[in-house]
C-alpha positions in Angstrom: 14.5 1.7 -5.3 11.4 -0.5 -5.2 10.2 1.3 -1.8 10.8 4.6 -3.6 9.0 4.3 -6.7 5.7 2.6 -5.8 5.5 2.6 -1.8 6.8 6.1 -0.4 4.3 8.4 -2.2 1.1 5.8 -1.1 2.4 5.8 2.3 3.3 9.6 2.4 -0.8 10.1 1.6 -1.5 7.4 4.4 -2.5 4.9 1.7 -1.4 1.8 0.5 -0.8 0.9 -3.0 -3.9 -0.5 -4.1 -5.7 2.4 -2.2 -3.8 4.8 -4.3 -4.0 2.8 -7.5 -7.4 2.9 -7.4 -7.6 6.4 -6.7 -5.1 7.7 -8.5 -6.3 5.7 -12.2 -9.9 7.0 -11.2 -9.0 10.6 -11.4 -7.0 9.9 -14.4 -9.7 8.2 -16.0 -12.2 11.3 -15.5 -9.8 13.6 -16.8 -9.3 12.1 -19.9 -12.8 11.4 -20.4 -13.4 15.5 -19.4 -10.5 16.7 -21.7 -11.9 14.1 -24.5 -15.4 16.4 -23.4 -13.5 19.7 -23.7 -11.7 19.0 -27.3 -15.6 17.7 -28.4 -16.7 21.2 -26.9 -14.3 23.1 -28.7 -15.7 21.3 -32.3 -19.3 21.5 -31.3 -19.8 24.3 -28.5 -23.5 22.6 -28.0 -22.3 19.9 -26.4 -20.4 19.3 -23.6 -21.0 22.7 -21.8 -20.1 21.8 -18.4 -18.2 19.2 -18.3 -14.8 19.9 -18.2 -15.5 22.3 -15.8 -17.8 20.1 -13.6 -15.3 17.8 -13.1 -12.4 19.6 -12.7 -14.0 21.7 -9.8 -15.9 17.7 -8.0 -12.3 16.3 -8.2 -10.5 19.2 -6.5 -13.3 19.0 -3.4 -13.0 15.2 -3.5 -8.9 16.2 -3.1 -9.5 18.2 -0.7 -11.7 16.0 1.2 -8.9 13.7 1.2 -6.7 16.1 3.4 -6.9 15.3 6.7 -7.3 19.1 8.9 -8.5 21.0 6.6 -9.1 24.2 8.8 -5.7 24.2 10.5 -3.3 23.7 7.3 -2.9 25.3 3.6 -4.6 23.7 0.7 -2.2 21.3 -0.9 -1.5 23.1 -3.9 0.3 25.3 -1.5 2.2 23.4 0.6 6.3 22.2 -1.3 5.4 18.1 -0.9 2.4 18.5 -2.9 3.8 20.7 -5.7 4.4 18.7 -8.6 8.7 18.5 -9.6 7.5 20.1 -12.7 5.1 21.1 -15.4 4.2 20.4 -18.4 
């Protein structure tokens, strides 16, 4: 149970936990702050013009970077094990 809900995943990325700890609360932590950007945006449509947007698009190459073979496999968001088991 333990290897299942905090080892597999890490390992199945070739990371180890504190790897993907640290990576994983970093892109949470930008997301927020973007979305926290986007709901400003939506009040005052001065500000915050490019953010959401700016982010979104540097943390999908920085995923993408992460993927080892790029040019001989499908972007993540195609292949099954990187789908997400549902949506919100």
């Amino acid at each position: 149970m333990i290897d299942r809900l905090f080892l597999k995943h890490p390992r199945d990325v070739n990371e180890s936990y504190g790897q993907h700890f640290h990576v994983a609360t970093r892109f949470g932590f930008l997301m927020v702050r973007a979305g926290l950007a986007c709901m400003i945006h939506g009040l005052v449509p001065a500000l915050f013009t490019r953010t959401g947007s700016a982010t979104v698009k540097r943390l999908y190459g920085e995923m993408r970077q992460r993927q080892p073979d790029l040019a001989e496999r499908q972007p993540a968001y195609l292949t099954p094990q990187w789908r997400p088991e549902y949506e919100i």
